[in-house]
mmCIF entry with sequence, helices, sheets and N, C-alpha, C, O atoms, coordinates in Angstrom:
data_MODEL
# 
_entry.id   MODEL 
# 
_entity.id                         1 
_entity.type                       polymer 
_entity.pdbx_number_of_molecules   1 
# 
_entity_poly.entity_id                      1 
_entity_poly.type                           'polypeptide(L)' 
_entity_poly.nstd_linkage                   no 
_entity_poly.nstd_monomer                   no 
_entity_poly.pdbx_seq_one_letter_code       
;(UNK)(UNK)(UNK)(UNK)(UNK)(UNK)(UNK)(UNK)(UNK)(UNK)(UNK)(UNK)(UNK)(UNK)(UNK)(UNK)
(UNK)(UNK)(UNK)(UNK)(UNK)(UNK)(UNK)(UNK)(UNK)(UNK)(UNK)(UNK)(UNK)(UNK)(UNK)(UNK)
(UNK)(UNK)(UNK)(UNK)(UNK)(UNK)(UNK)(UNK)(UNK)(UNK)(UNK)(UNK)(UNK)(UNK)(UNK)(UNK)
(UNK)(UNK)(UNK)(UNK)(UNK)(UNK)
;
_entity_poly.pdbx_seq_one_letter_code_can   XXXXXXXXXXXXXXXXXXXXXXXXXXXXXXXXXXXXXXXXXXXXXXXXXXXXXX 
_entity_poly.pdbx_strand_id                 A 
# 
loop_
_entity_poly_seq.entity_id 
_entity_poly_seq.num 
_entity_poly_seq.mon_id 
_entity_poly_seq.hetero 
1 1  UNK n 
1 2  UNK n 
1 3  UNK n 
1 4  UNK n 
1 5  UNK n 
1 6  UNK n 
1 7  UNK n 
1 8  UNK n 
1 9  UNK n 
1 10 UNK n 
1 11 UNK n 
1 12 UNK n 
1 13 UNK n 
1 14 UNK n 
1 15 UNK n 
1 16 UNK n 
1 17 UNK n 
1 18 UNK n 
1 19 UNK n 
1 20 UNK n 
1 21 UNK n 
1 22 UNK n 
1 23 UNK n 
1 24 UNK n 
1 25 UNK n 
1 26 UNK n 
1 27 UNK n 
1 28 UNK n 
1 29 UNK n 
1 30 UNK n 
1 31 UNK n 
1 32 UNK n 
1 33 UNK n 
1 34 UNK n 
1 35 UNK n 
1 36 UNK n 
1 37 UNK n 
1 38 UNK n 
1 39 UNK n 
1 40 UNK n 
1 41 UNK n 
1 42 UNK n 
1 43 UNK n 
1 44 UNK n 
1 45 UNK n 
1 46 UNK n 
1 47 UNK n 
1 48 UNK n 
1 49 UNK n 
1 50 UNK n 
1 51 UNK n 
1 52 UNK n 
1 53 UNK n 
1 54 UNK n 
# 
_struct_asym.id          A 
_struct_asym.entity_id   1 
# 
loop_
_struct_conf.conf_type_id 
_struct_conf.id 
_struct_conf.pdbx_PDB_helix_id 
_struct_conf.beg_label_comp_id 
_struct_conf.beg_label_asym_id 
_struct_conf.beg_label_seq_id 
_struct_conf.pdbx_beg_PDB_ins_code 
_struct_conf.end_label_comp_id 
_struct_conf.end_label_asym_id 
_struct_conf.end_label_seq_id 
_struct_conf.pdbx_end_PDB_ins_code 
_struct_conf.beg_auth_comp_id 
_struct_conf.beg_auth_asym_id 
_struct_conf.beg_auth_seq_id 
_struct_conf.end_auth_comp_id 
_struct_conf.end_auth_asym_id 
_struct_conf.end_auth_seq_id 
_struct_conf.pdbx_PDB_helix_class 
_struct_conf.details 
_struct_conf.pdbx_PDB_helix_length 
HELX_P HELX_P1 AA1 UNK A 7  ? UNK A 41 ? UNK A 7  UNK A 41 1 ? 35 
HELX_P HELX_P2 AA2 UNK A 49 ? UNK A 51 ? UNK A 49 UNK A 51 5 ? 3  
# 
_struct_conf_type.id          HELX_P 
_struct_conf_type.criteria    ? 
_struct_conf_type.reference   ? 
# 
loop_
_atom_site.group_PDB 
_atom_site.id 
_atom_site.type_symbol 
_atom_site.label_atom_id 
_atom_site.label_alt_id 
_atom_site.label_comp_id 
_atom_site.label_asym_id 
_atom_site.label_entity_id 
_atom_site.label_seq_id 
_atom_site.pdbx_PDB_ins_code 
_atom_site.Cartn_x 
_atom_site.Cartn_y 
_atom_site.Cartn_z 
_atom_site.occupancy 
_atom_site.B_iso_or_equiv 
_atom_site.pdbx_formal_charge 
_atom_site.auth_seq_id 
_atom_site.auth_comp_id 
_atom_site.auth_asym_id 
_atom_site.auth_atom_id 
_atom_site.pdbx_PDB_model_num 
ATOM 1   N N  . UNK A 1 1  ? 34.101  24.355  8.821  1.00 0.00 ? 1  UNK A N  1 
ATOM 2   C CA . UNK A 1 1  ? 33.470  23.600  7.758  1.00 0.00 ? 1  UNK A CA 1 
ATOM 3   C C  . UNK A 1 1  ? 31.952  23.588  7.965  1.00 0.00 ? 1  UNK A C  1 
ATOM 4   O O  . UNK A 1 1  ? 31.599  23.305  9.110  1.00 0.00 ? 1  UNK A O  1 
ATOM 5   N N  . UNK A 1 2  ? 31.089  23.818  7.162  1.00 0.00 ? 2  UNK A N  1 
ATOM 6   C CA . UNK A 1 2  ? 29.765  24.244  7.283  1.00 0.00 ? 2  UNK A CA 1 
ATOM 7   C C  . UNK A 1 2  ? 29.092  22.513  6.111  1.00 0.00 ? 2  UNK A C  1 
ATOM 8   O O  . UNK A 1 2  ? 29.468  21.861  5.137  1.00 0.00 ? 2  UNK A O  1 
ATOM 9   N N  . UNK A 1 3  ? 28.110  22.539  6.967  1.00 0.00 ? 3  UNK A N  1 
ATOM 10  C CA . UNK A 1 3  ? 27.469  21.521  6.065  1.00 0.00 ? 3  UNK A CA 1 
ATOM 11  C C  . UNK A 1 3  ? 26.360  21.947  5.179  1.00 0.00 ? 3  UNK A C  1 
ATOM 12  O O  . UNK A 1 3  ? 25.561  22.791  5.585  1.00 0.00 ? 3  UNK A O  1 
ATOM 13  N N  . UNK A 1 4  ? 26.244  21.391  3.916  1.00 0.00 ? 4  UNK A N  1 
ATOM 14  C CA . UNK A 1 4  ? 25.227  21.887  2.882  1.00 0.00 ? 4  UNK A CA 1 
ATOM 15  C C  . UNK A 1 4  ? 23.518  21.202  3.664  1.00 0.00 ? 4  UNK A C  1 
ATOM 16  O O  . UNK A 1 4  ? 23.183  20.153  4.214  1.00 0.00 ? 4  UNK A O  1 
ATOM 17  N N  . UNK A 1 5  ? 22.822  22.523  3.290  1.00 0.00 ? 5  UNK A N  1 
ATOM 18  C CA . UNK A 1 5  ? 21.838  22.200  3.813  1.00 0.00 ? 5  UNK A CA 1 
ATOM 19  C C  . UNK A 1 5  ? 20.702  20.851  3.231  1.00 0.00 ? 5  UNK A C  1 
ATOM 20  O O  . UNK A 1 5  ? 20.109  20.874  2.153  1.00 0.00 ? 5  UNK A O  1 
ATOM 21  N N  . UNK A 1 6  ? 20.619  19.710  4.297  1.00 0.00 ? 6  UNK A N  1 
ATOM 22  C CA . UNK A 1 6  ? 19.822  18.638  4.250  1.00 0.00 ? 6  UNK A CA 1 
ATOM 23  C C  . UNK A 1 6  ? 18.452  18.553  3.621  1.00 0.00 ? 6  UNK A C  1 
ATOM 24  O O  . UNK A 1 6  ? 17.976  17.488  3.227  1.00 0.00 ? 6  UNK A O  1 
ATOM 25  N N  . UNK A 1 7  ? 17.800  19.790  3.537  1.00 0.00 ? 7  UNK A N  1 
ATOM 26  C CA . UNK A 1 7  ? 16.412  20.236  3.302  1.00 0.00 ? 7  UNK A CA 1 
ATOM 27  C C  . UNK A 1 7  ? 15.677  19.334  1.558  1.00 0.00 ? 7  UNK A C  1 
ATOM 28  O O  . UNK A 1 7  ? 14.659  18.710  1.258  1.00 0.00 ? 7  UNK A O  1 
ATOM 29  N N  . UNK A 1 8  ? 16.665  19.690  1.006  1.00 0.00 ? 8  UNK A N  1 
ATOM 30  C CA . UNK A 1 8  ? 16.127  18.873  -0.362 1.00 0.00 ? 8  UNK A CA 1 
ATOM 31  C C  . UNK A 1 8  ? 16.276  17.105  -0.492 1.00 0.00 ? 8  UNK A C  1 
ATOM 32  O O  . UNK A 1 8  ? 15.770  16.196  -1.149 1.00 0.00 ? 8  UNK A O  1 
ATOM 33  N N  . UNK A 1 9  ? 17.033  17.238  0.294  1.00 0.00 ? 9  UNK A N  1 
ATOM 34  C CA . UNK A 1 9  ? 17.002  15.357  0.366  1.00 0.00 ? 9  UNK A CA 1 
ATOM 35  C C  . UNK A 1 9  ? 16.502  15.053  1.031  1.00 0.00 ? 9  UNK A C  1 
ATOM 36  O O  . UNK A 1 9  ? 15.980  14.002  0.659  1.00 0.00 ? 9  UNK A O  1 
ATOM 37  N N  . UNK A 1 10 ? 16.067  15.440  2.556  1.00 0.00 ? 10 UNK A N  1 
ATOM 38  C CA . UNK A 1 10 ? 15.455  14.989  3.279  1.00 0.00 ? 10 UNK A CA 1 
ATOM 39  C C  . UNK A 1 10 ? 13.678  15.653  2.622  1.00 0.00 ? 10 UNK A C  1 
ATOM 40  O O  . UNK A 1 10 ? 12.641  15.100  2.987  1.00 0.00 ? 10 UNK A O  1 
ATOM 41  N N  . UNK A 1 11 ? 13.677  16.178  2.203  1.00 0.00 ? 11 UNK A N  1 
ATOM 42  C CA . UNK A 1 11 ? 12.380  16.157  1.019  1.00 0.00 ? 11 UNK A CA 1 
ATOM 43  C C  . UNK A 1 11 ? 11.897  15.096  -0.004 1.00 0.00 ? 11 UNK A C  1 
ATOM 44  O O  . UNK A 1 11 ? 10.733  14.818  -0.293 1.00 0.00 ? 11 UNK A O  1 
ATOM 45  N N  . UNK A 1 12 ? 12.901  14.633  -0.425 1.00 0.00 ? 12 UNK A N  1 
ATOM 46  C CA . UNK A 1 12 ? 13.119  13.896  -1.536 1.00 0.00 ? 12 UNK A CA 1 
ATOM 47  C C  . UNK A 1 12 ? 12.349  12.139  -0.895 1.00 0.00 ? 12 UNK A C  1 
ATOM 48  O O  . UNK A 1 12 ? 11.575  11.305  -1.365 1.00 0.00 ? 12 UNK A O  1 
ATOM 49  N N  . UNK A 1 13 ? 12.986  12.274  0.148  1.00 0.00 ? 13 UNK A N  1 
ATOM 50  C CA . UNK A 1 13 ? 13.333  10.794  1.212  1.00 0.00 ? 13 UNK A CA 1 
ATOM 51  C C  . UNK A 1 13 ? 11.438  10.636  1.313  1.00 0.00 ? 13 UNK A C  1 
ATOM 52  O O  . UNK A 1 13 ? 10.737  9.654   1.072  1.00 0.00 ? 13 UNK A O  1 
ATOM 53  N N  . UNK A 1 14 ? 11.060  11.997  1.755  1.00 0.00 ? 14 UNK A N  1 
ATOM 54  C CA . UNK A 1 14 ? 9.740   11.900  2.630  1.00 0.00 ? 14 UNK A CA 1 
ATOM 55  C C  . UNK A 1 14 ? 8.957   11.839  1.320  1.00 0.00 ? 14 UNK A C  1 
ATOM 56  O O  . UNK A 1 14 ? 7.876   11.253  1.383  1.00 0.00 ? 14 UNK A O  1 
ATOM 57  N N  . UNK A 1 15 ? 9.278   12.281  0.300  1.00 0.00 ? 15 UNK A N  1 
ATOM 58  C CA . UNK A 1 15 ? 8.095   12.423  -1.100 1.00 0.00 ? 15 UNK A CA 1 
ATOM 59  C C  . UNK A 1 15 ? 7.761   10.488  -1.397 1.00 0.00 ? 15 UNK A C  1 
ATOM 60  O O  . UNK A 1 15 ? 6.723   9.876   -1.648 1.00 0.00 ? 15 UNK A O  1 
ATOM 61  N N  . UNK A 1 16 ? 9.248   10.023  -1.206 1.00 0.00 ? 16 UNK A N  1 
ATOM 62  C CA . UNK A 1 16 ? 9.369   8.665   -1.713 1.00 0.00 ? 16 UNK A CA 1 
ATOM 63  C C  . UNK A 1 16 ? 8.538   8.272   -0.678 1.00 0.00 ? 16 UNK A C  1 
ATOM 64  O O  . UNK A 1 16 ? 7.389   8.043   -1.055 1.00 0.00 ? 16 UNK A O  1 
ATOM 65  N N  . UNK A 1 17 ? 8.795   8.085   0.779  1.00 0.00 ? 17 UNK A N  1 
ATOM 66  C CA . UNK A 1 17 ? 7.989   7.590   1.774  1.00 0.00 ? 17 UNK A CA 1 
ATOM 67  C C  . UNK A 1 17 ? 6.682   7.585   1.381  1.00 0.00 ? 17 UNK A C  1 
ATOM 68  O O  . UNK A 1 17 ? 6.089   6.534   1.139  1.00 0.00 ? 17 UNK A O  1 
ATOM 69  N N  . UNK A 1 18 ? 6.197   8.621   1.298  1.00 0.00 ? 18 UNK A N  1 
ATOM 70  C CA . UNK A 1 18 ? 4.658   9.497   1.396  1.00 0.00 ? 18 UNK A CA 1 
ATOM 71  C C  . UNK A 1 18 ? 3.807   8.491   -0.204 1.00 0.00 ? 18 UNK A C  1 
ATOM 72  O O  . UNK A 1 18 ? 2.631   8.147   -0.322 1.00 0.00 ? 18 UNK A O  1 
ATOM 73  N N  . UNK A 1 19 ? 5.157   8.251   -1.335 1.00 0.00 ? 19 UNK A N  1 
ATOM 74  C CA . UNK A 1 19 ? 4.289   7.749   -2.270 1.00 0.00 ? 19 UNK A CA 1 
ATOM 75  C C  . UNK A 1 19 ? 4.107   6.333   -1.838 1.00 0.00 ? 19 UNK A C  1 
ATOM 76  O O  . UNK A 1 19 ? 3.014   5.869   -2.161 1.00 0.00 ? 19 UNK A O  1 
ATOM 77  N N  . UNK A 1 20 ? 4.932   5.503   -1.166 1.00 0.00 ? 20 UNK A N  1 
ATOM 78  C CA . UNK A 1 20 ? 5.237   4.683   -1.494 1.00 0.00 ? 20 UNK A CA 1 
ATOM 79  C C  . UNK A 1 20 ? 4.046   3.693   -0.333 1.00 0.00 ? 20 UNK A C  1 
ATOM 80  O O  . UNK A 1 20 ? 3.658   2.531   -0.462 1.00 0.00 ? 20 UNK A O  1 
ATOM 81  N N  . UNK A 1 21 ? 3.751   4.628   0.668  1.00 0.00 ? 21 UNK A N  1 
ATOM 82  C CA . UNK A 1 21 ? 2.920   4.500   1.285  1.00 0.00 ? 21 UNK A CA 1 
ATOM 83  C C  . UNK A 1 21 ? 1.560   4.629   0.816  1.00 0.00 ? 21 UNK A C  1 
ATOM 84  O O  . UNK A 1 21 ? 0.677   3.995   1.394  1.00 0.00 ? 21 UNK A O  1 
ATOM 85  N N  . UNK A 1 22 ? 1.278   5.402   -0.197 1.00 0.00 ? 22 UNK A N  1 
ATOM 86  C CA . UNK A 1 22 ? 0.299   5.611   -0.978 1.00 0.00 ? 22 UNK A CA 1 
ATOM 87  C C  . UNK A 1 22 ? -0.218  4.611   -1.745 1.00 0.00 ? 22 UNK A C  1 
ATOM 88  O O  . UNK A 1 22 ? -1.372  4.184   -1.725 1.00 0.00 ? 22 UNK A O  1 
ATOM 89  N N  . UNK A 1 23 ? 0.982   4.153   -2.634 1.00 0.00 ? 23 UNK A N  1 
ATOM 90  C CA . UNK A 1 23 ? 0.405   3.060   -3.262 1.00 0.00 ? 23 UNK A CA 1 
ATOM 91  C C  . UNK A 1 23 ? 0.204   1.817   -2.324 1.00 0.00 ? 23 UNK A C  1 
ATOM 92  O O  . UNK A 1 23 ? -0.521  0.915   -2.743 1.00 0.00 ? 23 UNK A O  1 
ATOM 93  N N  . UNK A 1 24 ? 0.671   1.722   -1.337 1.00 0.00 ? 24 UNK A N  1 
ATOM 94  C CA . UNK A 1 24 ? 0.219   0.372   -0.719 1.00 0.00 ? 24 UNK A CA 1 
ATOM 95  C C  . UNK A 1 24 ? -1.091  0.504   0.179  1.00 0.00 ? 24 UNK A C  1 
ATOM 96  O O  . UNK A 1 24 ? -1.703  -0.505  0.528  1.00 0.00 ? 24 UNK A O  1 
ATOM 97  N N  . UNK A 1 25 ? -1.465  1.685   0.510  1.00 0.00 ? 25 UNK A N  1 
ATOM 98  C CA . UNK A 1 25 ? -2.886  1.721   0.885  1.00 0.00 ? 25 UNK A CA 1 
ATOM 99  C C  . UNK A 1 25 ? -4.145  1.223   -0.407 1.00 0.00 ? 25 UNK A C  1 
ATOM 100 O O  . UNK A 1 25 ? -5.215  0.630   -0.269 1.00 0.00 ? 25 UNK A O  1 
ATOM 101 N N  . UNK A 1 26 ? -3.317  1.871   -1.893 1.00 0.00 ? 26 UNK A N  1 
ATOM 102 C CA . UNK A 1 26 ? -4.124  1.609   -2.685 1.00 0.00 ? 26 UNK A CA 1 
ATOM 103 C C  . UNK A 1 26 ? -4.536  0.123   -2.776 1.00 0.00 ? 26 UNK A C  1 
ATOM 104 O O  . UNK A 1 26 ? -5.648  -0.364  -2.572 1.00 0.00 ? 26 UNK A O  1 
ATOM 105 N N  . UNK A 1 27 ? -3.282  -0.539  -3.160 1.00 0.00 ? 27 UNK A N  1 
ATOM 106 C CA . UNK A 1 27 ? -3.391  -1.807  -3.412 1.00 0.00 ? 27 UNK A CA 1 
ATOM 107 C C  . UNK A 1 27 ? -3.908  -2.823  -2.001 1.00 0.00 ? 27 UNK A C  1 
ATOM 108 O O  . UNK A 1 27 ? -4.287  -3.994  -2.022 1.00 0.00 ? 27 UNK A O  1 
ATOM 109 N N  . UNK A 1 28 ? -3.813  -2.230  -1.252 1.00 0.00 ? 28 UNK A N  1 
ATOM 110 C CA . UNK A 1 28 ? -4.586  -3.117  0.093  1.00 0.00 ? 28 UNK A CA 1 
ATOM 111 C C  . UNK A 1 28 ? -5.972  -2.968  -0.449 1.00 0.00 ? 28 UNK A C  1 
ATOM 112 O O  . UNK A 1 28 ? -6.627  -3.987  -0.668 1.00 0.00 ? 28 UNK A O  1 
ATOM 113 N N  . UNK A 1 29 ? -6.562  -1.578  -0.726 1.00 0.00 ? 29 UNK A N  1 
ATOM 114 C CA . UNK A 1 29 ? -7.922  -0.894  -0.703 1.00 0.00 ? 29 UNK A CA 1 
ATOM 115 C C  . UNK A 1 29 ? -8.353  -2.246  -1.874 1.00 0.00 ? 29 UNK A C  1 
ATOM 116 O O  . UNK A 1 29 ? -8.849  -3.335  -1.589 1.00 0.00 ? 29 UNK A O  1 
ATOM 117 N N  . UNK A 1 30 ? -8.089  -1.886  -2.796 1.00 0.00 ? 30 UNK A N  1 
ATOM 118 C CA . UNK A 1 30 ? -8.589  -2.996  -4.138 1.00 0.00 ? 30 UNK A CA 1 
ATOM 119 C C  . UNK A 1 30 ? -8.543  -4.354  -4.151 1.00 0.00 ? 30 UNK A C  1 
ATOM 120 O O  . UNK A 1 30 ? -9.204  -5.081  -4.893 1.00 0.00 ? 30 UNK A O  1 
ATOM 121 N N  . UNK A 1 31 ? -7.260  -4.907  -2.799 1.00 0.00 ? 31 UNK A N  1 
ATOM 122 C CA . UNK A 1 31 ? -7.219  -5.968  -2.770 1.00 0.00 ? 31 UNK A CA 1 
ATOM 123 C C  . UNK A 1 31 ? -8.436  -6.102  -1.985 1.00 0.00 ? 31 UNK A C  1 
ATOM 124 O O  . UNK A 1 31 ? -9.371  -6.630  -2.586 1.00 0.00 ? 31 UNK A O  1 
ATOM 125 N N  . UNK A 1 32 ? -8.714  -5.621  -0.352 1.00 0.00 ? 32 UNK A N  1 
ATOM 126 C CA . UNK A 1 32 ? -9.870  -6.019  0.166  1.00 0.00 ? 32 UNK A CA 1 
ATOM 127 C C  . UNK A 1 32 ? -11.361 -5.475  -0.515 1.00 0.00 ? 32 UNK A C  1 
ATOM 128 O O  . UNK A 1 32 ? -12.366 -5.769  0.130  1.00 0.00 ? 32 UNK A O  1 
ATOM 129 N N  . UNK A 1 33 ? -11.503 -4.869  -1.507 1.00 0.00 ? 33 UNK A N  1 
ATOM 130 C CA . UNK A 1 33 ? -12.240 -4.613  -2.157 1.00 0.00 ? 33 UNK A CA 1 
ATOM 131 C C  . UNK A 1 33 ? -12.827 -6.250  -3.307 1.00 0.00 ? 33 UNK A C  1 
ATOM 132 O O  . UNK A 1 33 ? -13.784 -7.023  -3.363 1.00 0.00 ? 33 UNK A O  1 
ATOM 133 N N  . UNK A 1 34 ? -11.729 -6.052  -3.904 1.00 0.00 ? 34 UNK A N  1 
ATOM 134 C CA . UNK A 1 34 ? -12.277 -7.565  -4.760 1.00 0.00 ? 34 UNK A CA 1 
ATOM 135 C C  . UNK A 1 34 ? -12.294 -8.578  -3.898 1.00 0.00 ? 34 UNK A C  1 
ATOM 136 O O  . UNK A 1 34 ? -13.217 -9.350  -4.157 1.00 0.00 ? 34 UNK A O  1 
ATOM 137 N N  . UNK A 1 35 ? -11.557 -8.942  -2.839 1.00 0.00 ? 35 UNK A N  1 
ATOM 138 C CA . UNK A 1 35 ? -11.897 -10.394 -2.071 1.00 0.00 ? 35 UNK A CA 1 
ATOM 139 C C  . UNK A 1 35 ? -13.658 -10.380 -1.055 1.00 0.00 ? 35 UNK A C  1 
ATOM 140 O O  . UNK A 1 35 ? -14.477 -11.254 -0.773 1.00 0.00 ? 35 UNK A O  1 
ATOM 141 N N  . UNK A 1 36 ? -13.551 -8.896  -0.793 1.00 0.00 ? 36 UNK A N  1 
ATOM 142 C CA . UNK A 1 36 ? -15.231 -8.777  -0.391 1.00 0.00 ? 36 UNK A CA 1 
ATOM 143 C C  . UNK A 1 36 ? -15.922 -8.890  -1.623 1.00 0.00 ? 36 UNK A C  1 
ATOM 144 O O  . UNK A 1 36 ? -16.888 -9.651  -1.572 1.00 0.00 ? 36 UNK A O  1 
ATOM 145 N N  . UNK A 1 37 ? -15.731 -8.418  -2.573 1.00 0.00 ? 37 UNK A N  1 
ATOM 146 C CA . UNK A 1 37 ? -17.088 -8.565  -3.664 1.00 0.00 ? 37 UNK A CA 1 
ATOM 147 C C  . UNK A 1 37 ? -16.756 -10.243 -4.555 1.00 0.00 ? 37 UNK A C  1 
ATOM 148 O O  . UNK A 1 37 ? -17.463 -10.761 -5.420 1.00 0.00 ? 37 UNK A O  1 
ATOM 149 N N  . UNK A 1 38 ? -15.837 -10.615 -4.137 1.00 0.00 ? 38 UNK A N  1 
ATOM 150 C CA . UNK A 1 38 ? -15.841 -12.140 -4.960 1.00 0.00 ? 38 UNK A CA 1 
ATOM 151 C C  . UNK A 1 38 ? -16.581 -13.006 -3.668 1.00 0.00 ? 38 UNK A C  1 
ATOM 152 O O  . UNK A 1 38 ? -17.465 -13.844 -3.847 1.00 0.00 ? 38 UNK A O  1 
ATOM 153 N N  . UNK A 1 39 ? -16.113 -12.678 -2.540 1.00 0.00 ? 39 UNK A N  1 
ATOM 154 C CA . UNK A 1 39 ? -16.966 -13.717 -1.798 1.00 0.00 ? 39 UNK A CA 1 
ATOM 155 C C  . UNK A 1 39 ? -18.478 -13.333 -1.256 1.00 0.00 ? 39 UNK A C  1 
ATOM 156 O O  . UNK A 1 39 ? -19.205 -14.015 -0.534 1.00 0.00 ? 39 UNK A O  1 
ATOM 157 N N  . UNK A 1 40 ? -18.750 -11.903 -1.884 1.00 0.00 ? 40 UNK A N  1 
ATOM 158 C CA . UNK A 1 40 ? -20.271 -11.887 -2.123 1.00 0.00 ? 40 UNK A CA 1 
ATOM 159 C C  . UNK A 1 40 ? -20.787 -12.715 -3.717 1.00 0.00 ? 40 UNK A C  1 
ATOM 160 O O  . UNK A 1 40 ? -21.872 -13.297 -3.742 1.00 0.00 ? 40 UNK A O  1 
ATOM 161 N N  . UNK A 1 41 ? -20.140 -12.688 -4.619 1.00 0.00 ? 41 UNK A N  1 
ATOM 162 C CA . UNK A 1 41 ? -20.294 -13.282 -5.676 1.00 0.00 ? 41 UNK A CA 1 
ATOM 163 C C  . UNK A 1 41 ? -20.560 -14.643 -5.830 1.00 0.00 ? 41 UNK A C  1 
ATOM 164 O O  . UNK A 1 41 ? -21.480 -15.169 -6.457 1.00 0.00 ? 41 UNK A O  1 
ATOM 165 N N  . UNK A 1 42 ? -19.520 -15.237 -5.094 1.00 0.00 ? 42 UNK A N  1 
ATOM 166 C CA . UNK A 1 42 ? -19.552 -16.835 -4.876 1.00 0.00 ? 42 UNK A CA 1 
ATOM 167 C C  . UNK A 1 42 ? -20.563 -17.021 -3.307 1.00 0.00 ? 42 UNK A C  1 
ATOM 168 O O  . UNK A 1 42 ? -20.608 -18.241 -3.150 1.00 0.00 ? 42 UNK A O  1 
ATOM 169 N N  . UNK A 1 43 ? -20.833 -16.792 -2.908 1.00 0.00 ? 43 UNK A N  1 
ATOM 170 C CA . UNK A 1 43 ? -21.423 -16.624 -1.435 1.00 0.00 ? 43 UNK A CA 1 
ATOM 171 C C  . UNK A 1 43 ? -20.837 -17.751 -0.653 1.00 0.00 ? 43 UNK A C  1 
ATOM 172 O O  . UNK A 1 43 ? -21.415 -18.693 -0.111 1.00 0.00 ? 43 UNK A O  1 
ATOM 173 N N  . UNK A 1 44 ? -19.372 -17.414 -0.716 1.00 0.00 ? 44 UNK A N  1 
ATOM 174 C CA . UNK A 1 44 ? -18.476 -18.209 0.122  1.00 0.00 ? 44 UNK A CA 1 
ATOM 175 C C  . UNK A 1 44 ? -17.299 -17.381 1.524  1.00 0.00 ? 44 UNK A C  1 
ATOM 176 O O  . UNK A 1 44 ? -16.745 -16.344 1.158  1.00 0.00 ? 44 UNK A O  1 
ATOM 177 N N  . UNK A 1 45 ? -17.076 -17.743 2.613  1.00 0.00 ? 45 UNK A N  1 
ATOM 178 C CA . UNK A 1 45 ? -16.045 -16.937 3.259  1.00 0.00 ? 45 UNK A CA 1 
ATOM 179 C C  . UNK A 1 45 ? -15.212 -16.438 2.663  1.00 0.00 ? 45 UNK A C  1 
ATOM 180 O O  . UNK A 1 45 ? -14.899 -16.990 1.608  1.00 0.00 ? 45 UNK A O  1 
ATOM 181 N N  . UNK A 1 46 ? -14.451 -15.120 3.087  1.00 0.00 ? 46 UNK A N  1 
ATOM 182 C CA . UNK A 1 46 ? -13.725 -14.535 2.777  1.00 0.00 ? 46 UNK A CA 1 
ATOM 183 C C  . UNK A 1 46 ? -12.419 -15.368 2.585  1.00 0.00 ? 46 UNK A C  1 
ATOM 184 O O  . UNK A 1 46 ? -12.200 -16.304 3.354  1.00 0.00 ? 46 UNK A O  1 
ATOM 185 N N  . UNK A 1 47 ? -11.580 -15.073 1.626  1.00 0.00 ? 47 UNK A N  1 
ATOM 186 C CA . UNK A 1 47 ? -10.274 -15.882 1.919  1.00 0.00 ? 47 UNK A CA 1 
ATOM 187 C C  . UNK A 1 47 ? -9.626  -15.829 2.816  1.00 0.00 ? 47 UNK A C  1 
ATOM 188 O O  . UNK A 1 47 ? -9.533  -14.722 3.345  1.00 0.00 ? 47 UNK A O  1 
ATOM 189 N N  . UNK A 1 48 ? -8.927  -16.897 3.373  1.00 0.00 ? 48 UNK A N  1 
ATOM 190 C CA . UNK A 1 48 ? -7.806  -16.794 4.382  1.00 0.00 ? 48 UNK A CA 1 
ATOM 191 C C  . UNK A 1 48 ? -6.346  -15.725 3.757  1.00 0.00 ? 48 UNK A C  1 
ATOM 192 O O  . UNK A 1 48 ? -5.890  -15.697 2.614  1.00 0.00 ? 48 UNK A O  1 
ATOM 193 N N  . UNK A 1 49 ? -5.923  -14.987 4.900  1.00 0.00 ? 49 UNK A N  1 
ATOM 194 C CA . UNK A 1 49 ? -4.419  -14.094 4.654  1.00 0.00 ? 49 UNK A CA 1 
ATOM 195 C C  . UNK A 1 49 ? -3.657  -14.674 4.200  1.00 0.00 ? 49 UNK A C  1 
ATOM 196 O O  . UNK A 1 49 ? -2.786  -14.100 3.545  1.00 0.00 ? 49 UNK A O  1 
ATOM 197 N N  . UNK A 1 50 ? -3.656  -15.911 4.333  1.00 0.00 ? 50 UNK A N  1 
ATOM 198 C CA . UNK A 1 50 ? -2.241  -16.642 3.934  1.00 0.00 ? 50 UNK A CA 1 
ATOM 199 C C  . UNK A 1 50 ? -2.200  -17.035 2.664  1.00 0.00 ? 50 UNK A C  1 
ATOM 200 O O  . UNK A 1 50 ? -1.096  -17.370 2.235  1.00 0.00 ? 50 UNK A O  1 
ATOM 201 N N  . UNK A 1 51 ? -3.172  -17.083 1.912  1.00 0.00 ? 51 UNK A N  1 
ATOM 202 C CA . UNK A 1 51 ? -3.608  -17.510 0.543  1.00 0.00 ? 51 UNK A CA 1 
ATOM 203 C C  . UNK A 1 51 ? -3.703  -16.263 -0.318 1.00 0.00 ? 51 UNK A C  1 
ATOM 204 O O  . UNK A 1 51 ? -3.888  -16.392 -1.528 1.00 0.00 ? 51 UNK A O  1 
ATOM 205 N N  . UNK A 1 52 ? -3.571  -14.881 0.318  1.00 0.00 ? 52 UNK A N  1 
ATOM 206 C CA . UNK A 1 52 ? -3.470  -13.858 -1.229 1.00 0.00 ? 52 UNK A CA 1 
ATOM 207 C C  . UNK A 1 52 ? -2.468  -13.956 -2.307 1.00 0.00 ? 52 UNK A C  1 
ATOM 208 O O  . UNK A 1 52 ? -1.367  -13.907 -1.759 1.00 0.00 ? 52 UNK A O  1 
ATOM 209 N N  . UNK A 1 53 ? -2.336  -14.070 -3.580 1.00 0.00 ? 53 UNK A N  1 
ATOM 210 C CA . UNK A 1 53 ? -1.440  -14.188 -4.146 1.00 0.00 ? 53 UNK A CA 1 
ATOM 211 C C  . UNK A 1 53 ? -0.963  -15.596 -4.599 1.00 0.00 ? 53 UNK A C  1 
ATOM 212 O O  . UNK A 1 53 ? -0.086  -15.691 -5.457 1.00 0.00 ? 53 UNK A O  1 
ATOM 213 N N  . UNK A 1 54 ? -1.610  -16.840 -3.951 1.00 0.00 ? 54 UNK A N  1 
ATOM 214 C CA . UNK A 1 54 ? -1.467  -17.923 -4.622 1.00 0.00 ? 54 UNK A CA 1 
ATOM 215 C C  . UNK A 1 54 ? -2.469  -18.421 -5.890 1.00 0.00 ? 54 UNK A C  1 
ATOM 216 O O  . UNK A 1 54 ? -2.246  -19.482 -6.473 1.00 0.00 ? 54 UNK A O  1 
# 
């Protein structure tokens, strides 16, 4: 019994990885992007981590 070759799914797996990793660099990038330019704006500290999203 021979097994069908893994090559396209395990492609598939790494494309998803590779994006999915992608977009969360993005959205880090823009997130620390606007929290540096709002607290140059307001000329207040940066926000605390625990507060993104509230």
């Amino acid at each position: 019994m021979t097994t069908p070759d893994p090559s396209p799914a395990g492609k598939r797996v790494f494309l998803a990885i590779l994006l999915v990793m992608t977009l969360g660099l993005g959205v880090y990038t823009l997130h620390s992007a606007f929290t540096a330019l709002h607290s140059t704006v307001q000329g207040a500290p940066p926000a605390p981590a625990d507060s993104a999203g509230r």
